[in-house]
VEXROLUM-35863 format. One record per residue: chain; z, y, x of N, C-alpha, C, O, CB in turn; residue in one letter. Coordinates in steps of 0.1 Angstrom, whole numbers, plus 5000, padded with zeros to 4 digits. Glycine has a CB too. Example, Ala and Ser with C-alpha at 12.3 -4.5 7.8 and 13.67 -1.06 7.14 Angstrom:
<node unit="A" n_up="5078" n_north="4943" n_east="5132" ca_up="5078" ca_north="4955" ca_east="5123" c_up="5078" c_north="4967" c_east="5132" o_up="5085" o_north="4967" o_east="5142" cb_up="5090" cb_north="4955" cb_east="5113" code="A"/>
<node unit="A" n_up="5071" n_north="4978" n_east="5128" ca_up="5071" ca_north="4989" ca_east="5137" c_up="5079" c_north="5000" c_east="5129" o_up="5080" o_north="5011" o_east="5134" cb_up="5057" cb_north="4994" cb_east="5141" code="S"/>
END
This chain:
<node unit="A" n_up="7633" n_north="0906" n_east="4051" ca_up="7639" ca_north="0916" ca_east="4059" c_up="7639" c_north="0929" c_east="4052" o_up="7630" o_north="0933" o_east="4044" cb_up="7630" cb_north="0917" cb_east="4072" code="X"/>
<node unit="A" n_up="7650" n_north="0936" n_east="4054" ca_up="7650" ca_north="0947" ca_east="4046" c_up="7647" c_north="0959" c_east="4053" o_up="7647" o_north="0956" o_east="4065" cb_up="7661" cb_north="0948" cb_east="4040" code="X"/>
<node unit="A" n_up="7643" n_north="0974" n_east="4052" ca_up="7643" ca_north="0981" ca_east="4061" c_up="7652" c_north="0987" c_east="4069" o_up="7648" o_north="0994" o_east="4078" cb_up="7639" cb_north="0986" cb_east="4058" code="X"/>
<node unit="A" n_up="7664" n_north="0983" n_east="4066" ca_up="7681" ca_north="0985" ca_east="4073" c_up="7685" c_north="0981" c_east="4074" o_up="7697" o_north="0983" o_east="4075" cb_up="7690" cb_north="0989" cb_east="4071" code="X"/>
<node unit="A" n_up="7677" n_north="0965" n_east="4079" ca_up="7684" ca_north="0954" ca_east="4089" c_up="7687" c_north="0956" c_east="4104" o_up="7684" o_north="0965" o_east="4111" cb_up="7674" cb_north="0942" cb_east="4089" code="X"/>
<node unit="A" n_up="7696" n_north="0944" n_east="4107" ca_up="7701" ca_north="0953" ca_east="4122" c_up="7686" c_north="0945" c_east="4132" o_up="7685" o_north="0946" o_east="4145" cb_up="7725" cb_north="0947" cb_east="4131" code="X"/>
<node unit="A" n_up="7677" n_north="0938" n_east="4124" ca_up="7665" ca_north="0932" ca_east="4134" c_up="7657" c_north="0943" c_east="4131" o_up="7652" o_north="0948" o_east="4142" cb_up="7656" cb_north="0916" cb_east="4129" code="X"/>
<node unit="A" n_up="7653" n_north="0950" n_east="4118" ca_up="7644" ca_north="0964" ca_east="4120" c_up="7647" c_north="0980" c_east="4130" o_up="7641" o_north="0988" o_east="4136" cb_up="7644" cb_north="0969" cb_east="4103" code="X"/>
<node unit="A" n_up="7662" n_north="0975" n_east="4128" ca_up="7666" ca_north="0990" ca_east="4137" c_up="7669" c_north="0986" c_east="4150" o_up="7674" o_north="0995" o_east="4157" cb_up="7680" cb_north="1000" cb_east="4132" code="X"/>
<node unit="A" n_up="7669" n_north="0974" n_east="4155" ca_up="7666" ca_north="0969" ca_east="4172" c_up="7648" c_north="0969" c_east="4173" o_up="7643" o_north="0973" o_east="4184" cb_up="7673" cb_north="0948" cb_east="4175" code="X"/>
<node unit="A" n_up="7643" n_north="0967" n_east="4167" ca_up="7628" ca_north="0969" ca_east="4166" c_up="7624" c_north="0982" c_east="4173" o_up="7619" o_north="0984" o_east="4184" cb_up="7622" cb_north="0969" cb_east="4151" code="X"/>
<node unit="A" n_up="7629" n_north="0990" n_east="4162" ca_up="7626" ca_north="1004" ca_east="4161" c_up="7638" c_north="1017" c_east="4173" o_up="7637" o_north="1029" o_east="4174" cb_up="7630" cb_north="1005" cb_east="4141" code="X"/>
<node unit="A" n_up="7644" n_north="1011" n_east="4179" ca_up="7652" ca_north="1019" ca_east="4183" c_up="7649" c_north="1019" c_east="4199" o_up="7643" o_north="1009" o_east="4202" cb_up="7666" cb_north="1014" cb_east="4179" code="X"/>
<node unit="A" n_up="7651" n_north="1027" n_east="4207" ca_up="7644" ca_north="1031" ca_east="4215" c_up="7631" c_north="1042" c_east="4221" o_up="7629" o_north="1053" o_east="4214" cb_up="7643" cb_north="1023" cb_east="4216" code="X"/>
<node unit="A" n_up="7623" n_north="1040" n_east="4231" ca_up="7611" ca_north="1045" ca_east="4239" c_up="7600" c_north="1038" c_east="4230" o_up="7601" o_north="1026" o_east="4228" cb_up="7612" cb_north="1040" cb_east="4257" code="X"/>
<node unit="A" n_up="7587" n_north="1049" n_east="4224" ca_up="7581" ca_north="1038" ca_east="4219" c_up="7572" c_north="1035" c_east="4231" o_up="7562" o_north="1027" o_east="4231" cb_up="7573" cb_north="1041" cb_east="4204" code="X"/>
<node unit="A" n_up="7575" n_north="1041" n_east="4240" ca_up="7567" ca_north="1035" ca_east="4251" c_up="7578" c_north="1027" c_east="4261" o_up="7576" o_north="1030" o_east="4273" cb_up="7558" cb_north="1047" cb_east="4260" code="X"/>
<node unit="A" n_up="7587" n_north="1018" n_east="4260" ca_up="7592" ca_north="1008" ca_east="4274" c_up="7591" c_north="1006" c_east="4281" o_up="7578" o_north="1008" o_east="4281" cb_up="7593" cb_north="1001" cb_east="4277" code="X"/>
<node unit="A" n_up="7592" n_north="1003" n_east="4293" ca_up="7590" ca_north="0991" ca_east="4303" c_up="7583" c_north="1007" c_east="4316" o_up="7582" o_north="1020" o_east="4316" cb_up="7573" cb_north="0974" cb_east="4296" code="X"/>
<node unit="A" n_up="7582" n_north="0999" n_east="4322" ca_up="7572" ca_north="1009" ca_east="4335" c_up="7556" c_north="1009" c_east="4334" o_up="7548" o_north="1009" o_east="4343" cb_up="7574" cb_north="1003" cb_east="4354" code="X"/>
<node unit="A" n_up="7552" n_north="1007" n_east="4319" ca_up="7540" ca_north="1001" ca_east="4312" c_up="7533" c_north="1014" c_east="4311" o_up="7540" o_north="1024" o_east="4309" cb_up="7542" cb_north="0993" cb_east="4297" code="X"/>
<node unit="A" n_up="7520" n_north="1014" n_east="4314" ca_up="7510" ca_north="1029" ca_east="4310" c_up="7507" c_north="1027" c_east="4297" o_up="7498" o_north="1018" o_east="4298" cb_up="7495" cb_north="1033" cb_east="4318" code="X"/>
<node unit="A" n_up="7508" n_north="1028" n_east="4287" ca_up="7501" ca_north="1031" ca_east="4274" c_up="7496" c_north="1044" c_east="4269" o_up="7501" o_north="1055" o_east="4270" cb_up="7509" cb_north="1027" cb_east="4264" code="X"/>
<node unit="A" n_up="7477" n_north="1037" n_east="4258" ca_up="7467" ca_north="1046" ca_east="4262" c_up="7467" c_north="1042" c_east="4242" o_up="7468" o_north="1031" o_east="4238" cb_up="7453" cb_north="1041" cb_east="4276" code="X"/>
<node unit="A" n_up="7466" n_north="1052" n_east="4236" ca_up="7457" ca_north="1053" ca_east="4222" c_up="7442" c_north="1059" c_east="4222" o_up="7437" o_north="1068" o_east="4228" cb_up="7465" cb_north="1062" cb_east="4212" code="X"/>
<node unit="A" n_up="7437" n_north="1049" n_east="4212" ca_up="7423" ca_north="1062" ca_east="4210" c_up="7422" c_north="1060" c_east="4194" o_up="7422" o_north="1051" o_east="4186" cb_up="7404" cb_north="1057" cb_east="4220" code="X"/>
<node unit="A" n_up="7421" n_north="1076" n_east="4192" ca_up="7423" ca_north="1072" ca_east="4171" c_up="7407" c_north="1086" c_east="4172" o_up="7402" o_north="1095" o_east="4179" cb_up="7451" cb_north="1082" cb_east="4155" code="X"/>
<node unit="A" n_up="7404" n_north="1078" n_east="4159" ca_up="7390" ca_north="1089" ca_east="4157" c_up="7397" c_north="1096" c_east="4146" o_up="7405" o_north="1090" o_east="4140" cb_up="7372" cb_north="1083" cb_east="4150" code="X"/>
<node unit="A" n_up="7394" n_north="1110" n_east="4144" ca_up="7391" ca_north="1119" ca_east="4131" c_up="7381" c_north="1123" c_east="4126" o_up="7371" o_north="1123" o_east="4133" cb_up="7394" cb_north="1129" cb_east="4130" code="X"/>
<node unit="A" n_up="7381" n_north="1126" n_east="4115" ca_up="7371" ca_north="1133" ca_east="4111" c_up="7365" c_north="1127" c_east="4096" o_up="7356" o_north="1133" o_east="4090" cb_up="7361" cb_north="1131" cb_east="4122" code="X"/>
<node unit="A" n_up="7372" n_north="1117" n_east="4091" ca_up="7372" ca_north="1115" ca_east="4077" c_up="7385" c_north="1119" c_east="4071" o_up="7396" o_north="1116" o_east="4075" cb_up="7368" cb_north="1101" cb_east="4072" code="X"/>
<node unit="A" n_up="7381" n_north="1125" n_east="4063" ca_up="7391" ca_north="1134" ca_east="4050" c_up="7396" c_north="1127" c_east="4039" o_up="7388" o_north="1127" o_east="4029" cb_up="7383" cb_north="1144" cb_east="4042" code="X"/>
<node unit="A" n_up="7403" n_north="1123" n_east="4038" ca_up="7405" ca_north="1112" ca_east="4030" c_up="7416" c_north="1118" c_east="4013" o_up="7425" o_north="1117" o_east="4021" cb_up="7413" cb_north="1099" cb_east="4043" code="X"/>
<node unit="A" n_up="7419" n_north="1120" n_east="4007" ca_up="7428" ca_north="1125" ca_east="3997" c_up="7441" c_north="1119" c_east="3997" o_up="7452" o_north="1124" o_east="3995" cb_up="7423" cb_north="1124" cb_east="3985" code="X"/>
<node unit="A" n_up="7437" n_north="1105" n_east="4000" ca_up="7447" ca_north="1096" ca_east="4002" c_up="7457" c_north="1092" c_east="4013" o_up="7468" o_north="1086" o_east="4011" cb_up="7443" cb_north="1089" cb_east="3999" code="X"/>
<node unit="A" n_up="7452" n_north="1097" n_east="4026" ca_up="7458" ca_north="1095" ca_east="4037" c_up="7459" c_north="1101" c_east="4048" o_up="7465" o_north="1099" o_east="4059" cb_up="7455" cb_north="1088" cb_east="4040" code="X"/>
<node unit="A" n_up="7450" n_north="1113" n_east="4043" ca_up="7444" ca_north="1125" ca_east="4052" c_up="7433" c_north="1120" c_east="4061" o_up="7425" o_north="1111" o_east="4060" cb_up="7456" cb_north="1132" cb_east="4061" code="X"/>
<node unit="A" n_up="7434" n_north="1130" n_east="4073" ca_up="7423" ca_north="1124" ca_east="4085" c_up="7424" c_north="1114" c_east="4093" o_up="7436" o_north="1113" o_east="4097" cb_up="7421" cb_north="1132" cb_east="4095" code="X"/>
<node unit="A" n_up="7419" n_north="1109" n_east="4095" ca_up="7415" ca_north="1094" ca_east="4104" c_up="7404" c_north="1091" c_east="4105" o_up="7396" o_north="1100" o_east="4101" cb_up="7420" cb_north="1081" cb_east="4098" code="X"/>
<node unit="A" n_up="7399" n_north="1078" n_east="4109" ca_up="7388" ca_north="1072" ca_east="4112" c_up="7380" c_north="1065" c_east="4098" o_up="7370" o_north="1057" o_east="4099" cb_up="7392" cb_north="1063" cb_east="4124" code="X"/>
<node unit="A" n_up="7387" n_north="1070" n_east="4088" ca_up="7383" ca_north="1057" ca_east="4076" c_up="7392" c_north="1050" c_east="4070" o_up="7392" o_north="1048" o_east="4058" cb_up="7375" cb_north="1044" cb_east="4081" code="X"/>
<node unit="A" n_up="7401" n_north="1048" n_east="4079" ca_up="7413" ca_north="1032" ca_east="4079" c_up="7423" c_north="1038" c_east="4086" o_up="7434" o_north="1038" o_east="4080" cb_up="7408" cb_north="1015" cb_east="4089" code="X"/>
<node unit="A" n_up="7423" n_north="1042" n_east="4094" ca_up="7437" ca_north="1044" ca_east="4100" c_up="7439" c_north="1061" c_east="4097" o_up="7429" o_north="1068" o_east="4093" cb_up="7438" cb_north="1039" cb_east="4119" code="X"/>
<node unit="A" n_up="7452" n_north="1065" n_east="4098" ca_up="7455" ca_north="1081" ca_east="4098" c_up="7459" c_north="1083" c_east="4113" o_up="7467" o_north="1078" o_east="4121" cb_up="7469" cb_north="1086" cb_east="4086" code="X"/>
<node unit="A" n_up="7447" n_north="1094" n_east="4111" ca_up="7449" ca_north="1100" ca_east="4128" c_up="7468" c_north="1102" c_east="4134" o_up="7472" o_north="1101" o_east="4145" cb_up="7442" cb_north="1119" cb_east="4127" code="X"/>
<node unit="A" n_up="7474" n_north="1104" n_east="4124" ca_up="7487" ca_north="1113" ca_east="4123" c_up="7495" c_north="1099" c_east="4131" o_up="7503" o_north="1100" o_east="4139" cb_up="7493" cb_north="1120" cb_east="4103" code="X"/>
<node unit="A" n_up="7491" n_north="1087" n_east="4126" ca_up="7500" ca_north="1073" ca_east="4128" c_up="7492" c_north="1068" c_east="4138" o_up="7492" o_north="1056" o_east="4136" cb_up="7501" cb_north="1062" cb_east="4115" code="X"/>
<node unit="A" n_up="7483" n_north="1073" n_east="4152" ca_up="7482" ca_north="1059" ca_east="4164" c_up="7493" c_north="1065" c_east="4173" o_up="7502" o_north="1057" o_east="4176" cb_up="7465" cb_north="1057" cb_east="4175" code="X"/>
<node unit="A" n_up="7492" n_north="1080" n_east="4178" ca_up="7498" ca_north="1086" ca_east="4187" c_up="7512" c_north="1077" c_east="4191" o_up="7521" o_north="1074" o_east="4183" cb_up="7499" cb_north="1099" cb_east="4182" code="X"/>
<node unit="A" n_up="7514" n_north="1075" n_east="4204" ca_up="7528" ca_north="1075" ca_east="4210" c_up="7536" c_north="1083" c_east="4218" o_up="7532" o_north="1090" o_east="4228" cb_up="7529" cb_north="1067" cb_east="4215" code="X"/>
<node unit="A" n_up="7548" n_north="1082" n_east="4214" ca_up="7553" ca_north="1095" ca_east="4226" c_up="7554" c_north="1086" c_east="4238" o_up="7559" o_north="1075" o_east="4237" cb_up="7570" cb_north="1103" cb_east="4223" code="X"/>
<node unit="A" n_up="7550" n_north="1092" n_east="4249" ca_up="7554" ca_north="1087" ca_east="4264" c_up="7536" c_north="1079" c_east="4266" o_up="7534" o_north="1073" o_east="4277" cb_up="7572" cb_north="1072" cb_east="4265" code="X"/>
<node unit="A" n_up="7526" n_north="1079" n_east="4258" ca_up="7511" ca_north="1073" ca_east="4262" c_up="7506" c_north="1087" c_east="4264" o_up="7511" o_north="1098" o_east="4263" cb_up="7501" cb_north="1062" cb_east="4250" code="X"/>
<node unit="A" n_up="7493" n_north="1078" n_east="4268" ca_up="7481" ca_north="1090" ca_east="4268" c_up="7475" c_north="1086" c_east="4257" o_up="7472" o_north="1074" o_east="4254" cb_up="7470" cb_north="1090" cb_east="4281" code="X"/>
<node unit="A" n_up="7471" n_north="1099" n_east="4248" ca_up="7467" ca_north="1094" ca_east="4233" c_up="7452" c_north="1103" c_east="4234" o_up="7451" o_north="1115" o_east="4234" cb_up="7479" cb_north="1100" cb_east="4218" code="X"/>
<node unit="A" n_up="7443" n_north="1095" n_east="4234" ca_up="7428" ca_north="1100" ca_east="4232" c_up="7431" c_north="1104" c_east="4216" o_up="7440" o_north="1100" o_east="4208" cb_up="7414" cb_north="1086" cb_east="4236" code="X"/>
<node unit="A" n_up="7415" n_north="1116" n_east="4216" ca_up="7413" ca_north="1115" ca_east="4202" c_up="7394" c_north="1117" c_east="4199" o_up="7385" o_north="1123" o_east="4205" cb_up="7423" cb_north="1129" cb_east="4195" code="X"/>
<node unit="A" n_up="7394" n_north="1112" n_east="4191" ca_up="7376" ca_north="1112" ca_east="4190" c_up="7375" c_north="1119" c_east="4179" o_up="7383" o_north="1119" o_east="4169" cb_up="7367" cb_north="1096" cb_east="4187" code="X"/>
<node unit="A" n_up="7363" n_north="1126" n_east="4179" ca_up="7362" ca_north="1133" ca_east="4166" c_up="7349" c_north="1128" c_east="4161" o_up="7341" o_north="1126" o_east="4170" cb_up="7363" cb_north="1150" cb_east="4168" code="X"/>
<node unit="A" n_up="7344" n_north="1125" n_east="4150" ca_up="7335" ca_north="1117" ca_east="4144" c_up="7333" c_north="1124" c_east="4129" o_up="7335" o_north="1135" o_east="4126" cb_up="7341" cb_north="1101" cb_east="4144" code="X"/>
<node unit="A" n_up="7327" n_north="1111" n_east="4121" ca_up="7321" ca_north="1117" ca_east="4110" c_up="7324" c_north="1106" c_east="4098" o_up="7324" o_north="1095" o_east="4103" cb_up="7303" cb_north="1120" cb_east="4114" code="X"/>
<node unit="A" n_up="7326" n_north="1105" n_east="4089" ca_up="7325" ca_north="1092" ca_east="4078" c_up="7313" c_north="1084" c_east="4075" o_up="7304" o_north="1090" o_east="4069" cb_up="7328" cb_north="1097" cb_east="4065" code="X"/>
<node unit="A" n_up="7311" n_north="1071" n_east="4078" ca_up="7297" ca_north="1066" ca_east="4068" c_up="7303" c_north="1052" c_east="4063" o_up="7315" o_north="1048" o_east="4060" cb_up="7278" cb_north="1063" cb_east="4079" code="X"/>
<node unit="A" n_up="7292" n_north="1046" n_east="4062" ca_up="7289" ca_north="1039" ca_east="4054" c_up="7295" c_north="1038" c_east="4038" o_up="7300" o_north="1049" o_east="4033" cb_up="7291" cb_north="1030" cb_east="4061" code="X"/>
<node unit="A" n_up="7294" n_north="1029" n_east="4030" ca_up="7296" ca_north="1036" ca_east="4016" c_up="7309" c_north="1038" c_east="4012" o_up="7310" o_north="1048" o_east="4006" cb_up="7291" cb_north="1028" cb_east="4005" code="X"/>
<node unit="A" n_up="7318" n_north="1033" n_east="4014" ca_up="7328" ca_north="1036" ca_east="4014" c_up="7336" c_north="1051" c_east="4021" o_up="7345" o_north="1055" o_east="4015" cb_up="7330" cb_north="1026" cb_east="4016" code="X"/>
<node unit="A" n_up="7332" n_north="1055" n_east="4031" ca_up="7331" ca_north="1062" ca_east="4041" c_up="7352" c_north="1060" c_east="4049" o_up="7363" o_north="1066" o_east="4049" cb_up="7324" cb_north="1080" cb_east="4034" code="X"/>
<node unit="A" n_up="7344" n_north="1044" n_east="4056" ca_up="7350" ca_north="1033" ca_east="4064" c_up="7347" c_north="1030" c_east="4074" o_up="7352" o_north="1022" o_east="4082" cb_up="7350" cb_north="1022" cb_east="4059" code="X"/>
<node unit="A" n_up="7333" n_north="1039" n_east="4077" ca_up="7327" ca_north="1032" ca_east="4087" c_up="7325" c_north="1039" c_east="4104" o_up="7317" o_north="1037" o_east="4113" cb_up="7315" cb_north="1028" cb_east="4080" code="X"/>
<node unit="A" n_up="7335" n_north="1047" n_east="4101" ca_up="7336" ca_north="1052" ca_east="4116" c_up="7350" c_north="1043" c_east="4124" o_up="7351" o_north="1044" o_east="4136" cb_up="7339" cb_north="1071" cb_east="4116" code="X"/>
<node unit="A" n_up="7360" n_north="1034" n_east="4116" ca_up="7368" ca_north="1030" ca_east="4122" c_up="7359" c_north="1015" c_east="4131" o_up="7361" o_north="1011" o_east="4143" cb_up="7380" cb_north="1027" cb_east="4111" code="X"/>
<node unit="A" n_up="7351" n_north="1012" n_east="4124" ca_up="7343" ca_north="0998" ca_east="4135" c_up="7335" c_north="1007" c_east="4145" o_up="7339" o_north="1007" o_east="4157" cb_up="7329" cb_north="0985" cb_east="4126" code="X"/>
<node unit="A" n_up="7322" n_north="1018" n_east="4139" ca_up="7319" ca_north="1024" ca_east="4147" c_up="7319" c_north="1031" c_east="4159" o_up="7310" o_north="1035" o_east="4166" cb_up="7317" cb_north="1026" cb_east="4143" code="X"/>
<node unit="A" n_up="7335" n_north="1032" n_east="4159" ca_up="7342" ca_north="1036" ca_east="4172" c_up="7338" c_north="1025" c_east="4184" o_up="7340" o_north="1028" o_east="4196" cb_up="7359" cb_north="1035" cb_east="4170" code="X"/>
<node unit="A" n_up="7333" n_north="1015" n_east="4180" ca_up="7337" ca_north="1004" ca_east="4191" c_up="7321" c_north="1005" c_east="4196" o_up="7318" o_north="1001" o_east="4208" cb_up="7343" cb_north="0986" cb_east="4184" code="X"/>
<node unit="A" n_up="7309" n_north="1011" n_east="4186" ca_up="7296" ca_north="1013" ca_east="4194" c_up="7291" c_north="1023" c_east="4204" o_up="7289" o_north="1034" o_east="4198" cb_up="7287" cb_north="1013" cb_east="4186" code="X"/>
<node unit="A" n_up="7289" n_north="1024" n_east="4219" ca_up="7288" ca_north="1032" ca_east="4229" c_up="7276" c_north="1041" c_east="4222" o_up="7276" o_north="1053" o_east="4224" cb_up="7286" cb_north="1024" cb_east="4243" code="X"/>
<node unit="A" n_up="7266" n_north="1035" n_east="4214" ca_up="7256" ca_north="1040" ca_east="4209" c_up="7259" c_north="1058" c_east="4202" o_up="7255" o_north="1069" o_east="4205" cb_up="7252" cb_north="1028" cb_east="4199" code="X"/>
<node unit="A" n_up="7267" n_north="1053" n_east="4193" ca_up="7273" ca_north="1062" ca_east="4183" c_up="7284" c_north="1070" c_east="4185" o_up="7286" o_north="1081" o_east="4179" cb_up="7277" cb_north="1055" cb_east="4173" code="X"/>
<node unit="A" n_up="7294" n_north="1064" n_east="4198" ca_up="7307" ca_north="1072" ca_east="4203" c_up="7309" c_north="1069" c_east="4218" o_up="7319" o_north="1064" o_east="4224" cb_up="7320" cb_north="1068" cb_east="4194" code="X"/>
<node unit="A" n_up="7300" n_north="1072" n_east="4223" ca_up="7298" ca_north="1071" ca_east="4239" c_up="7313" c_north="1077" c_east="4242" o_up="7322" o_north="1071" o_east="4248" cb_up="7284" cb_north="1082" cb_east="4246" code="X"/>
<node unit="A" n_up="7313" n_north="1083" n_east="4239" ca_up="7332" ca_north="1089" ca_east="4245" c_up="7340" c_north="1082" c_east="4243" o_up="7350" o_north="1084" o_east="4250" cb_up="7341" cb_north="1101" cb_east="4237" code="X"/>
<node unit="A" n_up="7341" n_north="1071" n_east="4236" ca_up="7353" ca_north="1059" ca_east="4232" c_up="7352" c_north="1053" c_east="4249" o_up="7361" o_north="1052" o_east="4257" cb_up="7349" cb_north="1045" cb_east="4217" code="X"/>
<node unit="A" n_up="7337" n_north="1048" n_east="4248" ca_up="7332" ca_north="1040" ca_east="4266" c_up="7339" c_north="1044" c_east="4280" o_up="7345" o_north="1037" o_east="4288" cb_up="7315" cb_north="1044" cb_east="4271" code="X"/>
<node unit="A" n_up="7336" n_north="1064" n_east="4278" ca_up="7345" ca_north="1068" ca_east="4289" c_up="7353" c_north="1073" c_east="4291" o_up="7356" o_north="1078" o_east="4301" cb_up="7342" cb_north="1072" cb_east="4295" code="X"/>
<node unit="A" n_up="7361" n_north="1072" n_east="4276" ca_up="7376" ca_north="1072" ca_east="4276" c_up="7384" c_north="1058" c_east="4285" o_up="7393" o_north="1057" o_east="4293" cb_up="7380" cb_north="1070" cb_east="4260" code="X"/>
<node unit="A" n_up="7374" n_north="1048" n_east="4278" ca_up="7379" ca_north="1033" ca_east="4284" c_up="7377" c_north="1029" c_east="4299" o_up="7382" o_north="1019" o_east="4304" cb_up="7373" cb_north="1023" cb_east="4277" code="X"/>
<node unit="A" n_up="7365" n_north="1041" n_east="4305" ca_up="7362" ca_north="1037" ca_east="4316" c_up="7376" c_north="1045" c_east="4327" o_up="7378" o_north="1043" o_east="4339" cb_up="7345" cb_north="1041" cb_east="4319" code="X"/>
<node unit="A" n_up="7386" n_north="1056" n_east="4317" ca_up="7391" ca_north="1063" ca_east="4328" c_up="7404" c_north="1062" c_east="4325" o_up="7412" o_north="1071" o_east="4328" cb_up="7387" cb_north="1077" cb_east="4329" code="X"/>
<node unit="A" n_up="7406" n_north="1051" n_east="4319" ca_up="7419" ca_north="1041" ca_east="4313" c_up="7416" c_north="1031" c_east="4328" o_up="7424" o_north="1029" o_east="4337" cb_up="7416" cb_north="1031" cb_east="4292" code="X"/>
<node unit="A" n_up="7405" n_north="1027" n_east="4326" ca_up="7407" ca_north="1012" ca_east="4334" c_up="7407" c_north="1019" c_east="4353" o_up="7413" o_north="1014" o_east="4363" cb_up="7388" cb_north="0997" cb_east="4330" code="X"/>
<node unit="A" n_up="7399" n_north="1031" n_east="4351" ca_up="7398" ca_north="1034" ca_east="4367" c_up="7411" c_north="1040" c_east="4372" o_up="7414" o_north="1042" o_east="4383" cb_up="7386" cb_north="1044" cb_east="4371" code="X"/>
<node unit="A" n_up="7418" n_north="1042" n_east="4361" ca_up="7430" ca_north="1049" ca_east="4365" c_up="7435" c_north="1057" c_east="4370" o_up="7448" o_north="1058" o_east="4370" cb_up="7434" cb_north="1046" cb_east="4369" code="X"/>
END
């Protein structure tokens, strides 16, 4: 597939939010990265956001050795209690 196929620009063309669907992001910042800028480790903050969702943002810190390890760490209530009641005010609606 190339990137100017007529299957990539039916992909890509439109609402990136469709349907009568609620869509919700949650991206962390707070690692600095040289290579990708801010994000969670792994992802770039700049790339979860959608137009037409509700786009949480967590602000965090870098660890483990690599400093990778706030993208899993998001998922512990321990460490990012705010991810929990982000998710609790997604589901309560």
């Amino acid at each position: 597939m190339s990137s100017n196929s007529s299957f990539i620009k039916t992909l890509n063309s439109g609402d990136e939010t469709p349907y009568n669907v609620k869509y919700y992001t949650i991206t962390g910042t707070g690692c600095n990265s040289i290579s990708y800028g801010d994000g969670d480790g792994i992802v770039k903050s700049t790339s979860v956001p959608l137009d037409g969702a509700i786009n949480y943002k967590v602000s965090g810190k870098c660890s483990g050795t690599l400093n990778m390890g706030m993208h899993s760490d998001l998922l512990n209530p321990d460490k990012y209690p705010e991810v929990l009641e982000d998710i609790k005010k997604i589901l309560n609606g």
